[in-house]
Structures are given as C-alpha cells and as structure tokens.
C-alpha positions as CSV (number, residue, x, y, z in Angstrom):
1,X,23.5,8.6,-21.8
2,X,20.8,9.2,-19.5
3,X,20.2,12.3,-18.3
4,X,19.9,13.5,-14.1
5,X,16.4,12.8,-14.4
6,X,16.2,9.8,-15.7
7,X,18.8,8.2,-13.3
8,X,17.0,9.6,-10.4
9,X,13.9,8.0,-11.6
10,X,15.3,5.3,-12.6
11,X,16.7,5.0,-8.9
12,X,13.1,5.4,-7.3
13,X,11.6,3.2,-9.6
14,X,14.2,0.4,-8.6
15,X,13.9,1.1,-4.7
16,X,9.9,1.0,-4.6
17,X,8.0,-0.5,-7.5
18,X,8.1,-4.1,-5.4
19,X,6.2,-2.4,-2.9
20,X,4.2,-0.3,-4.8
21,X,3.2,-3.1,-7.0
22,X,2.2,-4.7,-3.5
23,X,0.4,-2.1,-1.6
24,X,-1.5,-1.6,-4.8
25,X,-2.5,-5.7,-4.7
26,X,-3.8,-5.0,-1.4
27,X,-6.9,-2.7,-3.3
28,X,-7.5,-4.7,-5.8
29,X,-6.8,-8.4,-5.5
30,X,-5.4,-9.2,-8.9
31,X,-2.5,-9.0,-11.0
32,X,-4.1,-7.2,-14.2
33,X,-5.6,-4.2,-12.2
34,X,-2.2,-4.0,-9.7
35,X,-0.1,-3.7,-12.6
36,X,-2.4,-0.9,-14.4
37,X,-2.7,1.3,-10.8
38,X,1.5,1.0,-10.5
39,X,1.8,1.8,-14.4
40,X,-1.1,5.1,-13.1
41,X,1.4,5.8,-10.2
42,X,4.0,6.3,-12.3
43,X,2.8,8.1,-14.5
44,X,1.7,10.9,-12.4
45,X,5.0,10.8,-10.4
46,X,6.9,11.5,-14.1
47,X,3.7,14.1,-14.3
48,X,4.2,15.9,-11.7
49,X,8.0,15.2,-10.8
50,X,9.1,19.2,-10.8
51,X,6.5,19.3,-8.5
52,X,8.0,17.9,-5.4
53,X,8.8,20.9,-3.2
54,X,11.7,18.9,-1.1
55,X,10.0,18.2,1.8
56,X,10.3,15.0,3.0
57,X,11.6,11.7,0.8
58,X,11.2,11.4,-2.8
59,X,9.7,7.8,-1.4
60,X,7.3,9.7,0.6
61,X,5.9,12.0,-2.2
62,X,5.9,8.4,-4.4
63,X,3.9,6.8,-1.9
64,X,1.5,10.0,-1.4
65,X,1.3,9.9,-5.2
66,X,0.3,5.9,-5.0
67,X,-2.2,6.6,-2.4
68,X,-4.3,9.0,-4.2
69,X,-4.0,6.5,-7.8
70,X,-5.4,4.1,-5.2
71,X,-8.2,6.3,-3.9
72,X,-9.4,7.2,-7.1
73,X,-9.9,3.6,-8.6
74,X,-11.8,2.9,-5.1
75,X,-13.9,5.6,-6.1
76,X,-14.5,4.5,-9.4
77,X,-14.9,0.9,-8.9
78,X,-17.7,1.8,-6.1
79,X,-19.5,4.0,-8.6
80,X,-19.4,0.7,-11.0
81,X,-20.6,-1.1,-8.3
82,X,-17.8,-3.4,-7.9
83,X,-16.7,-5.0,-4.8
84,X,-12.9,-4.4,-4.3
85,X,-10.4,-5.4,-1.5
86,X,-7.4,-8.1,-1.6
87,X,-9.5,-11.5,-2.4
88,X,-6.6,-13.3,-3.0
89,X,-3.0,-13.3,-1.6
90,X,-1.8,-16.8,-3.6
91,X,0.3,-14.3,-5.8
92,X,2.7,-13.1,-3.0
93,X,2.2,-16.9,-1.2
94,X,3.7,-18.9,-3.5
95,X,5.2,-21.8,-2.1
96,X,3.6,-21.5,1.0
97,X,1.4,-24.8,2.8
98,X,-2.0,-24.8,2.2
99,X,-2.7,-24.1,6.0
100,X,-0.1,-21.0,5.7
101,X,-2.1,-19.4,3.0
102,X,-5.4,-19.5,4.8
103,X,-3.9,-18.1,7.7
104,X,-2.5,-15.1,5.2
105,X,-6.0,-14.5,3.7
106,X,-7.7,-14.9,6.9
107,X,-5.5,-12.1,8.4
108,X,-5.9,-9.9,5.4
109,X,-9.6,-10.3,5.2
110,X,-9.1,-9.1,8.7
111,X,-7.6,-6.4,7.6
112,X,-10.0,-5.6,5.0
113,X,-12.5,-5.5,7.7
114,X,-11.0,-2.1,9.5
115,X,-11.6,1.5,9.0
116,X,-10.2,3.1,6.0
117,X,-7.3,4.7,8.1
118,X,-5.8,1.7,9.4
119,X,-6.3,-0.2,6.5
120,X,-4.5,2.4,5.0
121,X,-1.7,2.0,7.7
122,X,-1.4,-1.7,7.7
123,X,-0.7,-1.4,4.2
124,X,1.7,0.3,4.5
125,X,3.8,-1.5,6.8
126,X,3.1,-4.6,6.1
127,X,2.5,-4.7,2.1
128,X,4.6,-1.7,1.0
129,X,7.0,-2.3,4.2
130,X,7.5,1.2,4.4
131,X,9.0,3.0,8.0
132,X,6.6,5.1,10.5
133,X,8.1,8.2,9.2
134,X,7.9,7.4,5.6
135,X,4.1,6.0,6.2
136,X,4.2,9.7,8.1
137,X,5.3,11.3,5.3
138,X,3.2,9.5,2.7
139,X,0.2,10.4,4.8
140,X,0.4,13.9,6.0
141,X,0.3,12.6,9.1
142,X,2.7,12.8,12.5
143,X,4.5,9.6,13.3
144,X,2.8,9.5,16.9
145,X,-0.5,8.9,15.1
146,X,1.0,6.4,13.0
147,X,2.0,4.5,15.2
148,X,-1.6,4.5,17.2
149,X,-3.4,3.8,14.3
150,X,-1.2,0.6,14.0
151,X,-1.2,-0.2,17.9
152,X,-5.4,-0.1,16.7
153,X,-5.4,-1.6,14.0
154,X,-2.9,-5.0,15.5
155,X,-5.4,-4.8,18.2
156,X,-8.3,-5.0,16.2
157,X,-6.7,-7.9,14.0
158,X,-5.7,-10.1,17.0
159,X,-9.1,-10.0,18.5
160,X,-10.9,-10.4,14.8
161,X,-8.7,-13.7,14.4
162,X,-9.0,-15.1,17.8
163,X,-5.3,-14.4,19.3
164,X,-5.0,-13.6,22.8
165,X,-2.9,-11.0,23.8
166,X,-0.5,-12.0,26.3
C-alpha cells in the first residue's frame, strides 16, 4: 500500500516527466544526459518535497526545481568547456519527412540563438508545453512578462528564419 506521499508523487511524476524529459533535451541535445538531468530533477523534488510552501502548483515548484538542475549542468558544462544546446531534435521527430526535420532544427537553432530569458520561455511552451501562468510560476515571474518575453522571442524567431509577418 503506498502511502499519501508516494501517490502524490507518483501523480506528478505521471503528469510531467514527458515534459520534463523534453525541456531538459532542449539543454543538452541527447538522450543520455536528458535522462540523467530528469533522474537530478527528481531527485531534488523527493529532496526537498516538505519544502513546498503551497504557493502556486506543485507543477510549478517541479518545473522551478527542473530549471535550476538545468542551470547548474550549463554551468558546469561551460566550465568543462563544452558546447551545449539542442543539436539534434530526430529523437522527438520521428517519423517526420526529411524537409520537416530541417525545418524543426532550423527553428530550434533559432531558438538557441536568443537570450537566456526567452530561451528559457520558449522552452517552456513549446518543449515542456506548460501554460503562461505555470511558465509564471515556474519562473518567479508575472504572466504579463511572460507573455512579452514570448511575443520577443516569436518575433525574433520569425525574422531569424525568414517568415514575414503578415
């Protein structure tokens, strides 16, 4: 019998480790590290689980939790002088044309190519498919800025890949 705990973990594990799994693929670029920053993740969320004051979702403090796990193996792959950042995205393109793909990693290399907060924000959305608020809540941040940093960031990525506005 499991207890309270467990079931609720169990429960958050089940409703975000797809998109943790993908918003950490987005830093790294490969499967191996992706799987050891989620298995990180967790592990501090179990860590530090009577921790969570209430505010906000337990998805929110999850994704807060991920962000810093991600922030610390940028820092540490930097200091090994590694370049990191999503080289690949034929893992979460399978099945996809040829043509398709290219237009994925062009648009992600895009990506790559902004500021650390709307990386950060375009992640989010896109890779972890998380709401403004929860992206809000994961961040510290209000939803208003949010949502400028991705009005940016689109903008930014439109004109990078050569789409007009219209």
């Amino acid at each position: 019998m499991t207890s309270g705990f467990e079931a609720e973990f169990e429960e958050l594990w089940g409703h975000t480790s797809g998109r943790i799994s993908a918003y950490m693929f987005c830093a790294c670029g490969n499967r191996a590290d992706t799987d050891d920053l989620v298995q990180e993740c967790y592990l501090r969320a179990l860590r530090g689980w009577g921790q969570f004051d209430g505010r906000g979702s337990r998805q929110a403090w999850l994704f807060a939790i991920a962000r810093r796990t991600r922030a610390d193996w940028f820092r540490q792959e930097r200091r090994k002088g590694l370049v990191v950042g999503l080289d690949s995205v034929s893992e979460f393109s399978d099945g996809l044309k040829e043509s398709s793909t290219d237009q994925i990693e062009t648009v992600w290399q895009a990506v790559n190519n902004l500021d650390d907060e709307q990386s950060e924000v375009v992640h989010l959305r896109f890779a972890a498919e998380l709401s403004y608020v929860e992206i809000a809540g994961a961040l510290g941040i209000a939803v208003g800025t949010v949502r400028s940093r991705l009005h940016r960031a689109l903008k930014t990525i439109r004109r990078q890949i050569g789409v007009t506005e219209q």
